[in-house]
C-alpha positions, 0 to 999 in steps of 0.5 A: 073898156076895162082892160082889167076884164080882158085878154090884154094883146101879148105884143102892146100889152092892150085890151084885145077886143072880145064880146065878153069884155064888152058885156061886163063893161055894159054890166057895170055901166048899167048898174052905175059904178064908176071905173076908177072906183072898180079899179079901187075895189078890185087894187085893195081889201076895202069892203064895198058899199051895198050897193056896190056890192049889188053892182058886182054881183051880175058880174060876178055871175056873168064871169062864173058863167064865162068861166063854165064856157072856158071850161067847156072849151078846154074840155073838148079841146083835151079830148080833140088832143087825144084823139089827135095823139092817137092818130099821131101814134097810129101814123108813126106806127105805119112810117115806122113799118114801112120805112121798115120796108125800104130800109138799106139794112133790110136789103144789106147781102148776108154776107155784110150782115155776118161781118157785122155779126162777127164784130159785135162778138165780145173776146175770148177773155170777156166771155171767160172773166163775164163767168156766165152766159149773157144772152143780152150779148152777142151772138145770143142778142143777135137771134132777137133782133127780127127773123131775118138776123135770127135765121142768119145768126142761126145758119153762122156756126162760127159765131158759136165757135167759143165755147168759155166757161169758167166755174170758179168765178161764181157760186152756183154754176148751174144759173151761170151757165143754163144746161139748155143754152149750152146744148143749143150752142154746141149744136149750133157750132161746127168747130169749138173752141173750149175753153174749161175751168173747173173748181169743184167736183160736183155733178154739175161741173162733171155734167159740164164736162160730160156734155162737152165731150159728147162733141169732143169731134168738134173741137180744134182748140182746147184749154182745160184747167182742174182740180185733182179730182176730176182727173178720173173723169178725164181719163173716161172721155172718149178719144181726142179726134183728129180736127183738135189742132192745139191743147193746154192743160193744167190744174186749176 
């Protein structure tokens, strides 16, 4: 057999035995052309007599005829292995699920679950030196995760507590800090600690600080930095009530 025809065995390098091989053996016995003269043609551009071409070409054709069948082969197999990576993907879908279910952290106490909380809360200063809100960070990411940590991030006001902003560390104050997830913090914290800076006397800054003091009664710590001109504003707030433990003021 020519092993030139054949799949060649991956261990001993060898014919490995196949009905095609065999066929093209026959094909070139039948038609009178010696091995080593078929090895010669197939190692070199020597052009072939005719009638050695004329003993190739139902190899040929046999080959392009095997070649189809390959083709054919790959052809069904590619879309088994779809259907089989859709299956695959559909069954990892439904462990994860329910692996969801049997989950430990699903059954962690709300009480664990809000120390965790607590700790992924970046510092004061991170809040402040950030000059914007992130609502890719904690507490904000924390209502993002699934509904039982939305609801329990939700019903924890003091992850709310810091209220930081600091307006003169970019340009538009306004995209910093969205007025609609100001409110929603305020209203979602108990006890504030506010920490303010202002840098400019525009109406969204003073908005800023006429929001905050519509929940003046929640304060316990105050820090308060601004220019001259807000001045005026500050003496129109209403009165500091009784729970504001500690205040710092300056000009900023």
């Amino acid at each position: 057999m020519n092993p030139l025809l054949g799949a060649q065995c991956t261990e001993c390098g060898g014919p490995l035995p196949n009905n095609d091989s065999q066929e093209e053996q026959i094909l070139l016995d039948m038609n009178g052309l010696p091995d080593s003269r078929y090895r010669e043609l197939l190692n070199s551009n020597e052009p072939p007599l005719d009638i050695e071409a004329a003993s190739i070409e139902p190899l040929v054709a046999h080959l392009r005829r095997r070649l189809s069948r390959y083709d054919d082969k790959i052809s069904r197999l590619r879309a088994q292995l779809e259907r089989l990576e859709q299956e695959r993907a559909t069954a990892e879908s439904d462990l994860s699920k329910n692996s969801a279910i049997v989950s430990p952290l699903r059954r962690m106490p709300a009480e664990i679950l809000f120390e965790i909380f607590t700790l992924t809360l970046p510092s004061d200063r991170e809040v402040l030196e950030r000059g914007a809100i992130d609502v890719g960070d904690s507490p904000w990411s924390l209502t993002q995760i699934c509904g039982r940590w939305r609801m329990l991030a939700l019903a924890s006001s003091s992850l709310w507590s810091f209220f930081g902003i600091d307006c003169t560390i970019r340009y538009d104050t306004a995209a910093a800090y969205p007025m609609p997830l100001l409110i929603a913090q305020l209203q979602r914290a108990k006890h504030l600690r506010v920490n303010f800076l202002a840098s400019s006397p525009s109406q969204y800054q003073l908005g800023l600080l006429q929001l905050l003091s519509l929940y003046s009664h929640r304060w316990e710590e105050l820090y308060l930095y601004v220019i001259p001109e807000i001045l005026p504003i500050i003496d129109t707030l209403p009165p500091l009530y009784s729970c504001l433990a500690h205040v710092e003021a300056g000009m900023a």
